[in-house]
N, C-alpha and C positions, 0 to 999 in steps of 0.2 A: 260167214261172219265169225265163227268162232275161230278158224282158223286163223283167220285177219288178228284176231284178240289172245291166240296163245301165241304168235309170232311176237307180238306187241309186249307178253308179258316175260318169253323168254330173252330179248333185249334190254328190259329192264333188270332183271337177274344178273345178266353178265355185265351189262354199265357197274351198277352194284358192286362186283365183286372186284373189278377192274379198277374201281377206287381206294376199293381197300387197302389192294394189293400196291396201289403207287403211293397211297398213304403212307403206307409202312416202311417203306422202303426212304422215302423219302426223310420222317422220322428218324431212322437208323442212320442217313448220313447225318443231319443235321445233329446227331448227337456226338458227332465226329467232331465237328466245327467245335473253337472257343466261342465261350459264350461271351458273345459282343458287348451286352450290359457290362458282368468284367473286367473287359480289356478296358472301355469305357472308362470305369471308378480306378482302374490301376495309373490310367495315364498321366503322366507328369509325377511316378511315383519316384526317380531318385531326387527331384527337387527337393520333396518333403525328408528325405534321409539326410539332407545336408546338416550338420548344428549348425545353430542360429550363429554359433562364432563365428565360420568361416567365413572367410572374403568374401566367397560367390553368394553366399547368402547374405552377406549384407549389400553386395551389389544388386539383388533384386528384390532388397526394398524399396519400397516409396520413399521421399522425403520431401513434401511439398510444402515446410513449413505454414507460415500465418504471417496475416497483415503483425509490425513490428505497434504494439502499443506502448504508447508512457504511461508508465506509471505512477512518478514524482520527480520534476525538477531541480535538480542538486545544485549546490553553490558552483557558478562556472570556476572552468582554469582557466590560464593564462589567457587564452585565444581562442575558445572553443566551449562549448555547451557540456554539463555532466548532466545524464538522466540515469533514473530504472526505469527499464523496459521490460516487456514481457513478450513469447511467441509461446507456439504449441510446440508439440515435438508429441506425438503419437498419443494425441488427444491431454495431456500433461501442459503444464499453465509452468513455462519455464522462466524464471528471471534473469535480467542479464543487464551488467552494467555497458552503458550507450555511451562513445561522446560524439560530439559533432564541428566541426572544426566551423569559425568566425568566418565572417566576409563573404567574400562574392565566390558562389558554388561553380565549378567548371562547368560545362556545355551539357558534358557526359555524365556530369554527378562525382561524387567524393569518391577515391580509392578506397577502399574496408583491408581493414587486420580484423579476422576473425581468432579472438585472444582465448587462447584455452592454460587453464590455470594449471598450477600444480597442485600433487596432493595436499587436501588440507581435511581433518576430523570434519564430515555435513555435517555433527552438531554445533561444530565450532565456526562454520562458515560463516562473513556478513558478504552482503554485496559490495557494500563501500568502503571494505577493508582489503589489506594483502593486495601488490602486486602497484600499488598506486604510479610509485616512481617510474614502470615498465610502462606502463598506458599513460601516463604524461608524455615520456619518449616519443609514443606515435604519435597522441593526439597533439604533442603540439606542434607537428610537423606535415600538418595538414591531411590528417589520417581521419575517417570514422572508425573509434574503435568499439567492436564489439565482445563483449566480456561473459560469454555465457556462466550460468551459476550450476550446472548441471543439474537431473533429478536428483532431490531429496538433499540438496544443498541448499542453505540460508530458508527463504519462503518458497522454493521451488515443487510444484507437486511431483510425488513421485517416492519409489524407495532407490537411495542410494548401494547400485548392484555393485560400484567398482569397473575397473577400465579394464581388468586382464582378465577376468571370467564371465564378462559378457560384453554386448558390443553398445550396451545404454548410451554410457554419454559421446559415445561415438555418433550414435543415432541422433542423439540432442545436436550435436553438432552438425552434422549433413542438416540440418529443420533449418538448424542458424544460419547456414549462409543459403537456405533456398526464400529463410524469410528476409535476409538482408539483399539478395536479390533485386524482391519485391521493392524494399524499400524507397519511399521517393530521394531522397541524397544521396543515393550512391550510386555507385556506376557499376551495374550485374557484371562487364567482364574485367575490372580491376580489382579483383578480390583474392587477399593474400590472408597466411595462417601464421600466426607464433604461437609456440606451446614451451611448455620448462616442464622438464618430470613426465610427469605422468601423462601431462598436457601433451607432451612430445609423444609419446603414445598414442595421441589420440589423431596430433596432426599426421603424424605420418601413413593410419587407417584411413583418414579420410581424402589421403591425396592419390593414395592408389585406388580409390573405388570414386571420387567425382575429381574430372579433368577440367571445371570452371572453379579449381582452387591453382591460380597460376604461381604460385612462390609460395614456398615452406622457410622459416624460420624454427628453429630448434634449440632449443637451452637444456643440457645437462639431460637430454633425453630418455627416456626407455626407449629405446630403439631397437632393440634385438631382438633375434627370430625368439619365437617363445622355446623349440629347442634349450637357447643359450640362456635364457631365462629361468628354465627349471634347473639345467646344470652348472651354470657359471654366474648368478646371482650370491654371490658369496654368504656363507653365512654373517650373521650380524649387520647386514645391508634390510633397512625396514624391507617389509613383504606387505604391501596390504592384501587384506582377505576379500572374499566376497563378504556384502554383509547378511550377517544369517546362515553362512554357508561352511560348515561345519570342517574344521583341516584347511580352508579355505582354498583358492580354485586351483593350486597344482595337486593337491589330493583329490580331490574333485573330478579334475579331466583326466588322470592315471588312472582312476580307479573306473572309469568308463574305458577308456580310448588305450591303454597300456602305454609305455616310455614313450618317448622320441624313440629310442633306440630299437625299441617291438613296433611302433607305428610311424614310422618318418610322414609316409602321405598324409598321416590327420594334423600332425601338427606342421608341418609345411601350411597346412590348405588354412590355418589358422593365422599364420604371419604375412604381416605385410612384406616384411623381406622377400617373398616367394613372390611378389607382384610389381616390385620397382620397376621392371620394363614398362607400365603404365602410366609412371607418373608425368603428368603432362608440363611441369613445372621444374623451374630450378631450386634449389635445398641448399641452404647453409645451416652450420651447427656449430655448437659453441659447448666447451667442454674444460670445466678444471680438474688440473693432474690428480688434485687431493680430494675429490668428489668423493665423500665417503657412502653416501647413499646410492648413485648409481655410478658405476665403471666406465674412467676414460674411453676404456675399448669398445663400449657399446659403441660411440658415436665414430669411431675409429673405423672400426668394421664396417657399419653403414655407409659409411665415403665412399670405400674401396667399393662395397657392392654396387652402390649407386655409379660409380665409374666404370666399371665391368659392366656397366647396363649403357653405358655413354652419356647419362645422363652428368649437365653441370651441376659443381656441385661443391663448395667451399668449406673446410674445415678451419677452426680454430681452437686451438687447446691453450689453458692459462695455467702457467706452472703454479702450483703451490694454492692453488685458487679452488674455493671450495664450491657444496652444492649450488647457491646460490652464484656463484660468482662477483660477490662479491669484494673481492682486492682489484677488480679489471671492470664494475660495472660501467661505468661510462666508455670504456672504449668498445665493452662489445657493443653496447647498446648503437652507438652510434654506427659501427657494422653493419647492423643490425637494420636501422634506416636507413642505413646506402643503398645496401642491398633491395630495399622494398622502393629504393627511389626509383634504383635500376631497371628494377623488372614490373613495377604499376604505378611508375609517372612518367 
């Protein structure tokens, strides 16, 4: 019996030390391995290194705008309905002038011109001022036209960031046409863009990052790679700033990011230039010689890249014809609605 009982106890002694021994060993690899928690928290870590500027990062945001409300019924035009309206844009209560064209609605719903303004002072904004004469042109031509007020514009919630050091009202606008989508009068795949300025800036971001904007319209554009922007913006051409933003945003992204000429890949990855193989749409643009605010050649160079991408693509330049284009408004304009006859009726 005791024998039976020290056989018993020296097995358990060597089980014992036999675990120890794989223990440790085991331990000592595992300390070899990364630690999976980690790799875990790292993952999807260049997404987060993108700035919010660039393309790809505004390409994987959201934009699921909101049901389109009214918010007061205006004295109609000629043939068609004026309201304010209002949608979200990334929780933000954004206003925007509506119209809606008379009579019997087609099968599929109304064509949309999602209208984006040019620069104008958010303090000095109204909804039912500026731009009136352009948005009769579509609406009375059997257009619903949408007139977003941007953040921090007229009653709109929000601070007004500016269009070239950050991608706001750009985001306001991808909301706009995901809420005019929604909307019951219209028809989600006849939905076309005009912008002037700054606007033009904004349409041309949002046609290379959503391909349910089929036809771009462009007035007197910002259309240049940001590149030509920091360098061939000539002096005494306005510059708006960020608001709040100190030097405002080419001191701003220089003093992070260094030149175009020390960082070409950040500011490529920043213009839409670097993305027109994308655009799913055709582009016309309209451009006077004498445009003292922004340069014939922006919209000049835009053609040619647009072409070089094979993409269709119409220019017009009016000699002698200023930012507005005003000495040639009615001929462009009416360009203007062939063009969107063409390509969303």
């Amino acid at each position: 019996m005791a024998k039976k009982l020290l056989f018993i106890l020296i097995l358990i002694i060597v089980g014992f030390a036999s675990f120890n021994f794989i223990s440790r060993n085991t331990q000592k690899e595992a300390d070899k391995l990364p630690d999976q928690n980690l790799t875990n928290d790292n993952s999807g870590g260049m997404e987060s290194d993108l700035d919010p500027l660039t393309i790809e990062s505004l390409r994987q945001g959201e934009y699921p705008g909101s049901e389109i409300t009214i918010e007061q019924e205006l004295e109609s035009g000629s043939n068609y309905s004026r309201y304010i309206a209002s949608y979200k844009s990334e929780g933000l209560k954004i206003y925007a002038f509506l119209t809606i064209p008379n009579g019997e609605k087609p099968t599929t719903g109304w064509p949309v011109i999602i209208f984006n303004h040019g620069y104008i002072p958010p303090a000095e904004y109204r909804t039912t001022e500026r731009y009136i004469p352009y948005t009769d042109g579509f609406s009375r031509n059997g257009y619903i036209v949408f007139r977003s007020d941007y953040r921090g514009h007229g009653n709109s919630e929000g601070t007004p960031e500016g269009a070239y050091g950050s991608n706001a009202y750009t985001i306001d606008i991808l909301n706009a046409v995901s809420s005019m989508k929604k909307y019951k009068d219209s028809d989600p795949n006849r939905i076309g863009m005009w912008g002037h300025s700054l606007g033009g800036f904004v349409t041309l971001r949002s046609m290379v990052v959503n391909k349910d904007i089929k036809a771009g319209v462009i007035w007197a554009g910002v259309v240049a790679s940001y590149p030509d922007l920091v360098n061939r913006w000539r002096r005494g051409t306005p510059r708006p700033t960020i608001s709040g933003g100190r030097g405002g945003w080419r001191q701003s992204l220089q003093a992070q990011y260094g030149t175009p000429e020390d960082n070409p890949e950040f500011w490529n990855s920043i213009s839409a230039n670097s993305y027109l193989k994308d655009i799913g749409g055709p582009i016309q643009l309209h451009h006077g010689t004498a445009d003292s605010s922004v340069p014939v050649e922006f919209s000049e160079k835009l053609a040619n890249q647009l072409k070089a991408e094979g993409k269709t693509v119409e220019l017009f330049t009016y000699s002698g014809d200023d930012h507005n284009i005003s000495l040639s408004f009615n001929n462009a304009m009416q360009r203007s609605i062939d063009f969107f006859d063409k390509y969303l009726k």
